[in-house]
FIGULO-976756 format. One record per atom (N, C-alpha, C, CB): x, y, z. Coordinates in steps of 0.02 Angstrom, whole numbers, padded with zeros to 5 digits, always signed. Glycine has a CB too. Layout:
BEGIN
XYZ...
END
This chain:
BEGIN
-00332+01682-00404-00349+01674-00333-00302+01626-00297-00422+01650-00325-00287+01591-00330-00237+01548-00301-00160+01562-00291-00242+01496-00335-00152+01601-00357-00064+01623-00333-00062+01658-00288-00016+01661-00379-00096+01720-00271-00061+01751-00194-00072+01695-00150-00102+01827-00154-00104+01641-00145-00103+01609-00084-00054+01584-00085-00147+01569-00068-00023+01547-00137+00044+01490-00149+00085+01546-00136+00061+01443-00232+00081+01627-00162+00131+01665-00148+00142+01695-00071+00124+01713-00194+00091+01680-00041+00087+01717+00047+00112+01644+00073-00013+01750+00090+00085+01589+00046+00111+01531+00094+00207+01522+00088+00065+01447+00063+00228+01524+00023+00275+01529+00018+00341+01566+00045+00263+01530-00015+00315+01625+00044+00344+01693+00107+00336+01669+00183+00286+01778+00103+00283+01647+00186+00297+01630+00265+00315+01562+00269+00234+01641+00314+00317+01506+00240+00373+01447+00239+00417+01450+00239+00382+01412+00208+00449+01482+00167+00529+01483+00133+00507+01425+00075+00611+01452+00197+00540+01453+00018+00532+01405-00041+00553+01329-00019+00580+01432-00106+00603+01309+00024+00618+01256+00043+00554+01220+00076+00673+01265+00081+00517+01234+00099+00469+01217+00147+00401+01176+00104+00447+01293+00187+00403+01221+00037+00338+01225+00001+00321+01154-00018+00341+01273-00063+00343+01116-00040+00339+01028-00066+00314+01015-00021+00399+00976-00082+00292+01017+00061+00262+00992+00101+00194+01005+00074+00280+01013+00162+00187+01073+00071+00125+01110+00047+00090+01051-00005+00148+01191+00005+00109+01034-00058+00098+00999-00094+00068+00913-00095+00142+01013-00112+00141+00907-00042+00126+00829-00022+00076+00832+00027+00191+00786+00010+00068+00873+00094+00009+00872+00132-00065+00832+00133-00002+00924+00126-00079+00857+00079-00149+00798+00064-00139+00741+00031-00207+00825+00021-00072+00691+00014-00072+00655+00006-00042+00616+00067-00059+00658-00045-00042+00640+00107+00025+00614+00176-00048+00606+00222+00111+00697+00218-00100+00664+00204-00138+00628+00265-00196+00581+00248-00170+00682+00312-00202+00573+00185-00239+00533+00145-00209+00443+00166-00225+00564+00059-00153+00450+00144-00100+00387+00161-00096+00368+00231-00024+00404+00143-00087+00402+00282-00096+00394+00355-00181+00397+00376-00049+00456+00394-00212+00416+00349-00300+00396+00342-00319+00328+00353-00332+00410+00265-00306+00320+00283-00337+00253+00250-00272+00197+00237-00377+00275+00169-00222+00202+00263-00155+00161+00263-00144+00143+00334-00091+00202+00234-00089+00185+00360-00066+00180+00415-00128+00180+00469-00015+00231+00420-00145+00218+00462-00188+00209+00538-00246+00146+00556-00234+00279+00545-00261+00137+00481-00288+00046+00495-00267+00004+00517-00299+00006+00456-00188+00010+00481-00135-00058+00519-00119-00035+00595-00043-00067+00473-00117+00010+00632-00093+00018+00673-00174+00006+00715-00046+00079+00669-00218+00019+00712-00302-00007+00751-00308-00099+00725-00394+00055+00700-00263-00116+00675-00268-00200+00668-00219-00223+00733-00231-00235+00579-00173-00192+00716-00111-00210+00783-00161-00197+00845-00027-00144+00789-00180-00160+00865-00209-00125+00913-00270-00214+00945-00255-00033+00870-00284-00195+00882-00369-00268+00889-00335-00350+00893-00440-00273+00781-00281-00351+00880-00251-00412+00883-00220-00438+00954-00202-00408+00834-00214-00392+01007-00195-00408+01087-00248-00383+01117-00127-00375+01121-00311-00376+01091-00372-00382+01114-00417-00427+01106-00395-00343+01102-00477-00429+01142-00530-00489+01134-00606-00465+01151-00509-00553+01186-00635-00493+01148-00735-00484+01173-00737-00463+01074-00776-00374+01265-00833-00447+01066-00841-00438+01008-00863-00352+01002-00891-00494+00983-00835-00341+01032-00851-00250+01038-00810-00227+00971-00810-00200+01126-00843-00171+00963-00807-00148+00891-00762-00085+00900-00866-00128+00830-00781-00076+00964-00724-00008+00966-00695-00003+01017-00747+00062+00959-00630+00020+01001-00553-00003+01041-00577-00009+01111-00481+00061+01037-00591+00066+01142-00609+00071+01211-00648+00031+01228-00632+00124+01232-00699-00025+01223-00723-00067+01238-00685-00134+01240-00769-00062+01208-00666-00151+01209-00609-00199+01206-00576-00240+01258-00565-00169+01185-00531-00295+01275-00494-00306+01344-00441-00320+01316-00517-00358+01398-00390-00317+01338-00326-00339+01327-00306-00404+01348-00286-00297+01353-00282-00453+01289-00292-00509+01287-00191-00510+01292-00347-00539+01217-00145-00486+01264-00086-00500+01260-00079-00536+01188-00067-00538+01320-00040-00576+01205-00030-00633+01133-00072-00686+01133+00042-00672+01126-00141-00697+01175-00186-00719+01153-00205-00750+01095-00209-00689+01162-00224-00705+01065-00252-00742+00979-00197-00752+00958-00298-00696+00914-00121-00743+00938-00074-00765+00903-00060-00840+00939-00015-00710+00901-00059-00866+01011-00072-00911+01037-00114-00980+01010-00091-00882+01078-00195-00932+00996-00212-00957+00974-00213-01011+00908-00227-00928+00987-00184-00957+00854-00181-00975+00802-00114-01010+00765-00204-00928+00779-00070-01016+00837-00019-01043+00826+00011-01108+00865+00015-00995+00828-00068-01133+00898-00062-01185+00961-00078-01232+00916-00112-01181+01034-00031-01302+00892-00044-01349+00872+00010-01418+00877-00062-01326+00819-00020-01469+00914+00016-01534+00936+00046-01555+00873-00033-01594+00968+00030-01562+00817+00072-01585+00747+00032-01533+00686+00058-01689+00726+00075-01484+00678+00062-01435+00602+00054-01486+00541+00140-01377+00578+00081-01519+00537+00063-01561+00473-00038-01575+00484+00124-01654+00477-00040-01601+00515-00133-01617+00531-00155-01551+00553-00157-01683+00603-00213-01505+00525-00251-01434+00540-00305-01468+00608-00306-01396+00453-00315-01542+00619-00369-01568+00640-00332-01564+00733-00392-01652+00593-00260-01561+00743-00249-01562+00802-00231-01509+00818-00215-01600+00818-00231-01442+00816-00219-01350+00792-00284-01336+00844-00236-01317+00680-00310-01286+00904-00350-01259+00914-00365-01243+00861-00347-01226+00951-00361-01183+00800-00377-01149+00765-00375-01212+00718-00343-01086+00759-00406-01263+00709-00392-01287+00638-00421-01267+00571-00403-01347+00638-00470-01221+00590-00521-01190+00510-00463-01135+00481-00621-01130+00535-00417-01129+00512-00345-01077+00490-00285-01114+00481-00322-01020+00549-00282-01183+00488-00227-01206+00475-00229-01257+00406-00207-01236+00538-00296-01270+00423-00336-01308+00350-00352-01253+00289-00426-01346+00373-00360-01165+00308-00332-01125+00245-00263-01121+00223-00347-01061+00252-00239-01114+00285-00174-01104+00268-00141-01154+00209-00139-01109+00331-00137-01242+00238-00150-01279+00199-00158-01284+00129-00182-01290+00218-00210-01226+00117-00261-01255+00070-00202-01191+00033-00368-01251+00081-00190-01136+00064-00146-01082+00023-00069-01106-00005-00133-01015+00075-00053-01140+00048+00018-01182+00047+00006-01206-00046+00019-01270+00124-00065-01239-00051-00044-01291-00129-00076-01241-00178-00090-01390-00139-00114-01202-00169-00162-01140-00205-00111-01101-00238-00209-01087-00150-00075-01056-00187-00028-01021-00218+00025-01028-00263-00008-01003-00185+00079-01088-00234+00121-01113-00292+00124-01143-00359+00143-01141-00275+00050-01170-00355+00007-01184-00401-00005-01139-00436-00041-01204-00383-00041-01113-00436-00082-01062-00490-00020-00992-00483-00188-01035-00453+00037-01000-00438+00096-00942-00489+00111-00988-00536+00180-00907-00451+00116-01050-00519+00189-01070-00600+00142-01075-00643+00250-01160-00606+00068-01105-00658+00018-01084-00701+00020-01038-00741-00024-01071-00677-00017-01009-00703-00010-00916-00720+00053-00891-00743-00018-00865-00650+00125-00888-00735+00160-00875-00768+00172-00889-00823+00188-00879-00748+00169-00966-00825+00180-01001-00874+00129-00986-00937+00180-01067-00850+00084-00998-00927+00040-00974-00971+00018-00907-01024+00008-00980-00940+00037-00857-00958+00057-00776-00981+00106-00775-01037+00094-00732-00919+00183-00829-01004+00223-00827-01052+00211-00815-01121+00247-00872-01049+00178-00894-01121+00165-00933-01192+00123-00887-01222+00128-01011-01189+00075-00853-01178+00027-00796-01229+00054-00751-01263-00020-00753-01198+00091-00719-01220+00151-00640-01225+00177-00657-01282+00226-00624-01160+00222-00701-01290+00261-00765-01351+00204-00733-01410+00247-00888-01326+00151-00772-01417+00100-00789-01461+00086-00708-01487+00032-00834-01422+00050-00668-01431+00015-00618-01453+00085-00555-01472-00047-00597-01388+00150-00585-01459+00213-00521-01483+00237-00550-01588+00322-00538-01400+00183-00580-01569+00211-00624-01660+00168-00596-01718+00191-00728-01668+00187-00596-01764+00169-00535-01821+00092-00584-01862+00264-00516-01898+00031-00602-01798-00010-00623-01824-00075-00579-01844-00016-00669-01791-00114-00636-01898-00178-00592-01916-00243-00598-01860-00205-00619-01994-00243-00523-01847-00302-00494-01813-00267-00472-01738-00370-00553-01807-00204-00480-01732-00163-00470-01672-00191-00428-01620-00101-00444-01690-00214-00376-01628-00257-00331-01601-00314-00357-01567-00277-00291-01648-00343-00401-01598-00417-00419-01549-00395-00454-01511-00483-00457-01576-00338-00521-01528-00334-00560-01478-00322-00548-01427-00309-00594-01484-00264-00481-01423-00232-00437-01397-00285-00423-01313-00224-00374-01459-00359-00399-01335-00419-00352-01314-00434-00432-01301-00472-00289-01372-00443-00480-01333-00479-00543-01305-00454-00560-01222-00457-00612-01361-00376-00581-01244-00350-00593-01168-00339-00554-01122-00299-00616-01163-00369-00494-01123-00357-00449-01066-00431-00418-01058-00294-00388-01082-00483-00454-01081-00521-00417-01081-00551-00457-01019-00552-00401-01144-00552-00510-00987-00584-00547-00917-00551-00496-00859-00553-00645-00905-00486-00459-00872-00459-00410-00817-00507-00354-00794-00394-00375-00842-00544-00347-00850-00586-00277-00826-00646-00308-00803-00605-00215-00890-00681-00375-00782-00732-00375-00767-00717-00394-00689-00773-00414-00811-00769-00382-00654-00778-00363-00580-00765-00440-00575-00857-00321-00546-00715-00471-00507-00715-00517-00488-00795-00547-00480-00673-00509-00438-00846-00527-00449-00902-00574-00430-00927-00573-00512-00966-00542-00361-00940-00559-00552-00942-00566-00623-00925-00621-00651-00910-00526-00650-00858-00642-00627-00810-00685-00651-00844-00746-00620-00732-00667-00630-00845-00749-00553-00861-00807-00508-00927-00813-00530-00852-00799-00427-00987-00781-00553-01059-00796-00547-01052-00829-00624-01119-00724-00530-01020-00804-00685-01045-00822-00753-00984-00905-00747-01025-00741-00831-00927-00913-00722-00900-00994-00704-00952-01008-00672-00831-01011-00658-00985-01016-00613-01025-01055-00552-01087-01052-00615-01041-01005-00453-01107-01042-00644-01163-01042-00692-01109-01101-00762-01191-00935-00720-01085-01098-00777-01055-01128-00801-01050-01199-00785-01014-01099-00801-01023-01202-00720-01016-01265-00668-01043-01319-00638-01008-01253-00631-01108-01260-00628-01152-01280-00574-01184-01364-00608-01221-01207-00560-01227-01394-00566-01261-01468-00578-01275-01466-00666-01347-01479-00523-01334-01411-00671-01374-01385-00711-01335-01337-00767-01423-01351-00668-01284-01327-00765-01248-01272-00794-01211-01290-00883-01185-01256-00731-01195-01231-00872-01177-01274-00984-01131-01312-00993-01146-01220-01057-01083-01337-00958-01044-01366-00954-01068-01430-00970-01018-01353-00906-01107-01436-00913-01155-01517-00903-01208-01526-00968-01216-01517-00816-01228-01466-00953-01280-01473-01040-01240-01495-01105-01315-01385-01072-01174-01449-01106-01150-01467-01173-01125-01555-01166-01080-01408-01195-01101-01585-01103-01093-01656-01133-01146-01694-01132-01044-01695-01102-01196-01669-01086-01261-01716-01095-01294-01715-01179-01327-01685-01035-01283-01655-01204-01297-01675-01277-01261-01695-01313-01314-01639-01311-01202-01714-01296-01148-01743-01339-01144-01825-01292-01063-01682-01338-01180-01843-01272-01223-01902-01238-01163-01917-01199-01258-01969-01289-01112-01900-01160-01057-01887-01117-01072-01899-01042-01036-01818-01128-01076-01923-01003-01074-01905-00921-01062-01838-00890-01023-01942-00891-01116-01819-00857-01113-01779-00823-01069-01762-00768-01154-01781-00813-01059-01713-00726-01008-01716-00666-01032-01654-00621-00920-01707-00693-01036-01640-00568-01042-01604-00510-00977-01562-00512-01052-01650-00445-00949-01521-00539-00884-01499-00549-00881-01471-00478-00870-01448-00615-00911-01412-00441-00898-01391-00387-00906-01411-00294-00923-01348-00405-00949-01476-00311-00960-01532-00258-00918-01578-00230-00998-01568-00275-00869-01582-00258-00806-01641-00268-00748-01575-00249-00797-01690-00373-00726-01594-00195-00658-01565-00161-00598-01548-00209-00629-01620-00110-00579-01614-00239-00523-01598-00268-00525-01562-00353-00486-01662-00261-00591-01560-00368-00635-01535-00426-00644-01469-00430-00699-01561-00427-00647-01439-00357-00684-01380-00352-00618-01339-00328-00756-01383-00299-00566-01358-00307-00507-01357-00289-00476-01317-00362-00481-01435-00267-00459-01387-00415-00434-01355-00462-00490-01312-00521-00391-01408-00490-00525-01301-00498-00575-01261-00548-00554-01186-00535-00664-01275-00531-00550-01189-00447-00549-01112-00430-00472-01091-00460-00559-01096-00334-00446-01142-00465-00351-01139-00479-00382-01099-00568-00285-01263-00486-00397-01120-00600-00421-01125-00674-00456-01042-00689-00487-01198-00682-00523-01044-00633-00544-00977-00649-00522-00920-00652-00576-00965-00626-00454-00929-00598-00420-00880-00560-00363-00854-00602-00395-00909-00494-00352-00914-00630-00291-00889-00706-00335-00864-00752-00242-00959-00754-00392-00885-00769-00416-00852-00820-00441-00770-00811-00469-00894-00840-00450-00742-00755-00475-00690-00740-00401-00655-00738-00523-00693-00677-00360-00672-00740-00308-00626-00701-00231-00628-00757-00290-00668-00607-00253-00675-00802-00200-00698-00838-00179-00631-00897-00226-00775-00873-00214-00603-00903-00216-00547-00964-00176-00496-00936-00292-00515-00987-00175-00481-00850-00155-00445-00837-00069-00430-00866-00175-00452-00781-00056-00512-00822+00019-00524-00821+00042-00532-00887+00040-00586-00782+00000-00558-00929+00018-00555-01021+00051-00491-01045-00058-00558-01072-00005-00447-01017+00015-00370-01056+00072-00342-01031-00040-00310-01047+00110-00352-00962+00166-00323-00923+00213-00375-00985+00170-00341-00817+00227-00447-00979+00254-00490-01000+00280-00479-01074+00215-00538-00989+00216-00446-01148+00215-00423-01194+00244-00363-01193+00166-00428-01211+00268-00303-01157+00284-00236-01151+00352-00264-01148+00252-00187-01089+00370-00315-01112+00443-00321-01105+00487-00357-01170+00453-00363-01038+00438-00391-01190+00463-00449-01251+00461-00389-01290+00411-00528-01281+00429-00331-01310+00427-00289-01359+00482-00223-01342+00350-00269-01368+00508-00239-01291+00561-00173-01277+00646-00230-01297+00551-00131-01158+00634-00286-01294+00696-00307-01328+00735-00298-01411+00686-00369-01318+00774-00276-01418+00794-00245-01456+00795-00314-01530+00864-00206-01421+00778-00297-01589+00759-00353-01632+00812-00370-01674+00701-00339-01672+00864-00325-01667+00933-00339-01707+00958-00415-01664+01001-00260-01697+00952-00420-01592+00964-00479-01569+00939-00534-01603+00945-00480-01513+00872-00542-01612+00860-00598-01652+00876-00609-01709+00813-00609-01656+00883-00543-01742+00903-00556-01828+00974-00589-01820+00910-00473-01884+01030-00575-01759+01099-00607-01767+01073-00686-01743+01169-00565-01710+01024-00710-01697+01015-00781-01681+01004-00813-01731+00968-00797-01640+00967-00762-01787+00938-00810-01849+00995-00819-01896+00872-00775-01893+01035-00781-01899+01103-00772-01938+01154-00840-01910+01142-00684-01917+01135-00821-01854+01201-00907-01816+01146-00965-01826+01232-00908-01688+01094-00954-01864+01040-01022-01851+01041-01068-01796+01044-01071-01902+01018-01029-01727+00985-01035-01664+00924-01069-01684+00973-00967-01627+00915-01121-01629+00842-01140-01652+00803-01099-01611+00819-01218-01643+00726-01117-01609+00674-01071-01550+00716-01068-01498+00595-01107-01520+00688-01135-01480+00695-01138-01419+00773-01115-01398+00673-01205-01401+00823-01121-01415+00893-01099-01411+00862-01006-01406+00953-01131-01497+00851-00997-01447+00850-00902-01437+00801-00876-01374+00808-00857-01520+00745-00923-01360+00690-00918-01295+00747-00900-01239+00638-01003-01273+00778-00964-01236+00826-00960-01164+00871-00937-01152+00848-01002-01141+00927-00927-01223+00968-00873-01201+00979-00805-01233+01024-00897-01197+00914-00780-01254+00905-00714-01283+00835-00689-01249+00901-00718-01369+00777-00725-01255+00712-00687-01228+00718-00695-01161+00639-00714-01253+00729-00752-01130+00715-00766-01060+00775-00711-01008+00728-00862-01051+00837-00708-01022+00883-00673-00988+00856-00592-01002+00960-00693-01014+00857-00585-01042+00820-00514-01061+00761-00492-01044+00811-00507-01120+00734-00544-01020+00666-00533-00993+00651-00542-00913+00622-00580-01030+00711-00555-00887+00715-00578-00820+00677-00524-00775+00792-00589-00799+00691-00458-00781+00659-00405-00719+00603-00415-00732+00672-00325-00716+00576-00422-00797+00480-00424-00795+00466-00491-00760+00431-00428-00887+00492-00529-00767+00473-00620-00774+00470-00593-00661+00581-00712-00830+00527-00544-00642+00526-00566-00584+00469-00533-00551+00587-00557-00553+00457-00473-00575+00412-00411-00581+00312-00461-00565+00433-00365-00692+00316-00496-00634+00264-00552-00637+00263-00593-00591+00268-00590-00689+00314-00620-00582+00295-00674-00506+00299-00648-00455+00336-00733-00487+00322-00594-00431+00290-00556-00352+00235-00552-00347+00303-00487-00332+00217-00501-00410+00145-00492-00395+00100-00521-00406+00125-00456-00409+00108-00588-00433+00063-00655-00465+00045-00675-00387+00114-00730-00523+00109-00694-00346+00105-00718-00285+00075-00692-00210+00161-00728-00282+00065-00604-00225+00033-00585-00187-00044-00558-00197+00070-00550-00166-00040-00557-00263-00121-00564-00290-00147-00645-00284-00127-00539-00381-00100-00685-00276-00144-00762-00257-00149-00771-00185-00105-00838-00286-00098-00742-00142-00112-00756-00060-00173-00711-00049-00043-00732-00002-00185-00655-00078-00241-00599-00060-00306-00616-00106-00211-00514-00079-00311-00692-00120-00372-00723-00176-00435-00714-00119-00358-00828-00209-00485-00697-00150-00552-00711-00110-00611-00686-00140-00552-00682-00042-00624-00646-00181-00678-00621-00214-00688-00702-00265-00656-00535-00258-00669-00707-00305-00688-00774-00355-00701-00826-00309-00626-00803-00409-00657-00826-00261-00671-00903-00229-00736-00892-00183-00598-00935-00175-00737-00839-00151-00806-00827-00111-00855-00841-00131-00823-00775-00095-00865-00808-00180-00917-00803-00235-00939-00894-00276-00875-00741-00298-00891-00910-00315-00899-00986-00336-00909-01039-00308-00862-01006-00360-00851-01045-00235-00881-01090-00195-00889-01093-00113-00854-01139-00214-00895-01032-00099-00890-01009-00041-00836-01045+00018-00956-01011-00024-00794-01067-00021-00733-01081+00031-00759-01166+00043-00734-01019+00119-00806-01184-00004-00813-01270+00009-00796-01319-00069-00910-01288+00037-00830-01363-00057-00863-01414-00002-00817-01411+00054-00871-01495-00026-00845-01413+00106-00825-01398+00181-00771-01328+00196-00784-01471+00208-00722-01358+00179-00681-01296+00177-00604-01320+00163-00689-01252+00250-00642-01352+00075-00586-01368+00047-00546-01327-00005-00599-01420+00025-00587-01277-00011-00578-01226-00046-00564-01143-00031-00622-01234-00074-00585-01138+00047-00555-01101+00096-00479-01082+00099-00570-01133+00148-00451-01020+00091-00398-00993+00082-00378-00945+00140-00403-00967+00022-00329-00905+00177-00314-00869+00216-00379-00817+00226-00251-00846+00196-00371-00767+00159-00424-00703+00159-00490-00715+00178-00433-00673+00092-00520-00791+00158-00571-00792+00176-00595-00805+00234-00588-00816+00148-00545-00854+00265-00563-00877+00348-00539-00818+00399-00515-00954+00372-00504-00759+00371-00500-00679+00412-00576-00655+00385-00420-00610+00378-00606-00672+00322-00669-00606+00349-00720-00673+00382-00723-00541+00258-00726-00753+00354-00756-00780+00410-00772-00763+00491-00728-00823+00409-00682-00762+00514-00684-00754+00595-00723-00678+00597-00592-00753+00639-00669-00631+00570-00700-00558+00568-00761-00535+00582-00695-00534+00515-00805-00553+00517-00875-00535+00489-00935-00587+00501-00868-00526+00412-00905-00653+00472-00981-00677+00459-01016-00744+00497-00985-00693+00381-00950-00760+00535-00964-00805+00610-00986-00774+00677-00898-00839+00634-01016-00789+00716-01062-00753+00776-01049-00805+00847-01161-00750+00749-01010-00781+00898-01007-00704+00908-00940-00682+00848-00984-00682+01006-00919-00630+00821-00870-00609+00779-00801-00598+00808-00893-00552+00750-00741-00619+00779-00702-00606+00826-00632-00581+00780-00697-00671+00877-00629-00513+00825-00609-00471+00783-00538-00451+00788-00649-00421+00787-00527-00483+00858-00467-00520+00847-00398-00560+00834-00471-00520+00845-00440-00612+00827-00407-00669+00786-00399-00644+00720-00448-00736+00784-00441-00617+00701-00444-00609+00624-00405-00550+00601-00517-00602+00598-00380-00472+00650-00337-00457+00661-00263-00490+00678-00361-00433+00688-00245-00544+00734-00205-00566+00716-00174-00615+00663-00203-00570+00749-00221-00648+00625-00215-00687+00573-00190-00602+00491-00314-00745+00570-00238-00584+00495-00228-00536+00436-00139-00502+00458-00306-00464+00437-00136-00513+00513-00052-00473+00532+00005-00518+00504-00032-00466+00628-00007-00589+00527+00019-00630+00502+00016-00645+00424+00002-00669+00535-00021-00634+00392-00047-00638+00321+00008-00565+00286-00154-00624+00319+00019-00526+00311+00038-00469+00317+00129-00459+00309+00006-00449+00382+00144-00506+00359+00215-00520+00360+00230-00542+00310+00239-00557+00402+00199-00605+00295+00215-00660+00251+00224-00605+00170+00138-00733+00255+00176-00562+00152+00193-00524+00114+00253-00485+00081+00167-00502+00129+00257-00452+00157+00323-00413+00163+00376-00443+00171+00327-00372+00209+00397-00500+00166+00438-00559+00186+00448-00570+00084+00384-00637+00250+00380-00587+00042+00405-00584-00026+00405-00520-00049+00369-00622-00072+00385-00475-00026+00412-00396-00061+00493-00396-00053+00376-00315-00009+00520-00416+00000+00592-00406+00005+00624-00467-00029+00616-00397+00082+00616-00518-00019+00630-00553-00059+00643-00522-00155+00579-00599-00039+00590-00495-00174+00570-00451-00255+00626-00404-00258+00485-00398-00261+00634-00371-00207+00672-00306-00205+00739-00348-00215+00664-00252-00130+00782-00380-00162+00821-00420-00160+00851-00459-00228+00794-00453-00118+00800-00488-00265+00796-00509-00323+00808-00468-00383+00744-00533-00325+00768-00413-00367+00789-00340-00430+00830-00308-00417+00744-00283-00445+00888-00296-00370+00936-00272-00346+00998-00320-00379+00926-00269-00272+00993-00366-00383+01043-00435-00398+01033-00434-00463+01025-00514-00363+00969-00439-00482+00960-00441-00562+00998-00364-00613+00860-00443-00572+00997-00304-00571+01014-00266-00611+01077-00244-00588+00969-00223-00621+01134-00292-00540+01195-00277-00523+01219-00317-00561+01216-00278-00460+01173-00391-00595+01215-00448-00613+01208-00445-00695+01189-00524-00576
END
């Protein structure tokens, strides 16, 4: 039933024509649920009132980018109209660079560990990648249970007759916890890309390092690490745009506090967006645009980087 159709569509296209045929429902799928969002975000971002649909709307101009970009000294979020966005921003500025060199680093040392001819290699293998498959609020509810006043954390030193601690009450506590959870949920990912690459290097290399008696660390840096450079760069793009786009764990664990020290970009866009009244849809449009650039600003940067890496 289907070939005369591919065969009647084809006759009246021309075989040249037909790959449209094909791509069609993926082109309008992509301009669906892709393009045409970003272009109604653009749209909501030189608008204002809390109406939800366009034609209701007023045209504000550069309004909210105004907004969110009016500030007597950027160093202080407290002199910023918008300061609940300059105090995320802030908070993303030390979040992100943070928890990439973490997270890399760490992946490394695993990748290292779990590419070495140990016993049970396999589970550990399924151990560290196995926090990847559970649903971010999963992640955040069984830590915040962990954490919390009352939680096992506190139990296990109170029976080990230890001081207790408020881990998620304390700013700079709850700060690096979310830094902590966030590698642990996500760290398996970058392990297994990291491990695929250490295992596509060819092993006669090391057998000649061991032959010139290279120490480790001598063969790490100038045998694994150069050889490993496109993944290593591969890993930190996307380490860095999976940490600017953080918000499910942190929502969830500490809802962007105490106060909103723990508040990140994503969250203070669905704040304004969604869950502050009146809603403003916006700002939070123009903030997510801006959030947006900044992206595409390290995508080219990556590209840039893998272009150089595989000319050099």
């Amino acid at each position: 039933m289907v070939e005369p159709l591919m065969v009647g569509l084809q006759r009246l296209l021309g075989i040249k024509r037909m790959p449209w045929v094909f791509l069609l429902p993926n082109l309008v799928a992509v301009i669906m649920f892709c393009l045409l969002p970003v272009f109604i975000n653009v749209l909501y971002s030189f608008t204002g009132s809390d109406r939800l649909y366009p034609a209701d709307r007023n045209f504000v101009g550069g309004m909210n980018y105004d907004v969110l970009l009016s500030c007597q000294n950027y160093l202080d979020p407290s002199s910023c109209t918008a300061d609940l966005f300059w105090r995320a921003l802030r908070n993303s500025l030390i979040f992100v660079p943070t928890q990439v060199v973490l997270m890399v680093t760490v992946a490394m040392i695993a990748a290292i560990c779990l590419n070495r001819q140990l016993p049970g290699r396999g589970f550990f293998r399924g151990v560290f990648f196995f926090p990847v498959m559970l649903s971010p609020v999963v992640v955040a509810y069984t830590w915040q249970w962990i954490l919390q006043r009352n939680g096992a954390l506190n139990g296990i030193l109170s029976g080990l007759g230890l001081p207790t601690f408020d881990w998620l009450a304390v700013p700079d506590s709850a700060f690096a916890w979310s830094i902590f959870v966030t590698i642990w949920a996500h760290m398996g990912f970058y392990t297994i890309i990291l491990l695929a690459g250490l295992q596509s290097i060819p092993k006669d290399v090391y057998e000649a390092a061991r032959m010139d008696h290279a120490s480790n660390w001598r063969t790490f840096y100038a045998i694994t690490l150069p050889l490993l450079k496109p993944m290593v760069i591969v890993v930190v793009v996307l380490c860095i745009i999976r940490s600017v786009q953080t918000f499910d764990e942190l929502y969830v664990l500490t809802g962007g506090g105490p106060g909103s020290a723990t508040m990140l970009i994503v969250q203070y866009i669905y704040e304004v967006g969604f869950a502050v009244q009146p809603r403003n849809f916006g700002l939070a449009a123009a903030a997510s645009l801006l959030l947006g650039l900044v992206l595409i600003i390290f995508t080219a940067v990556q590209m840039s980087l893998s272009r150089k890496s595989q000319n050099g």
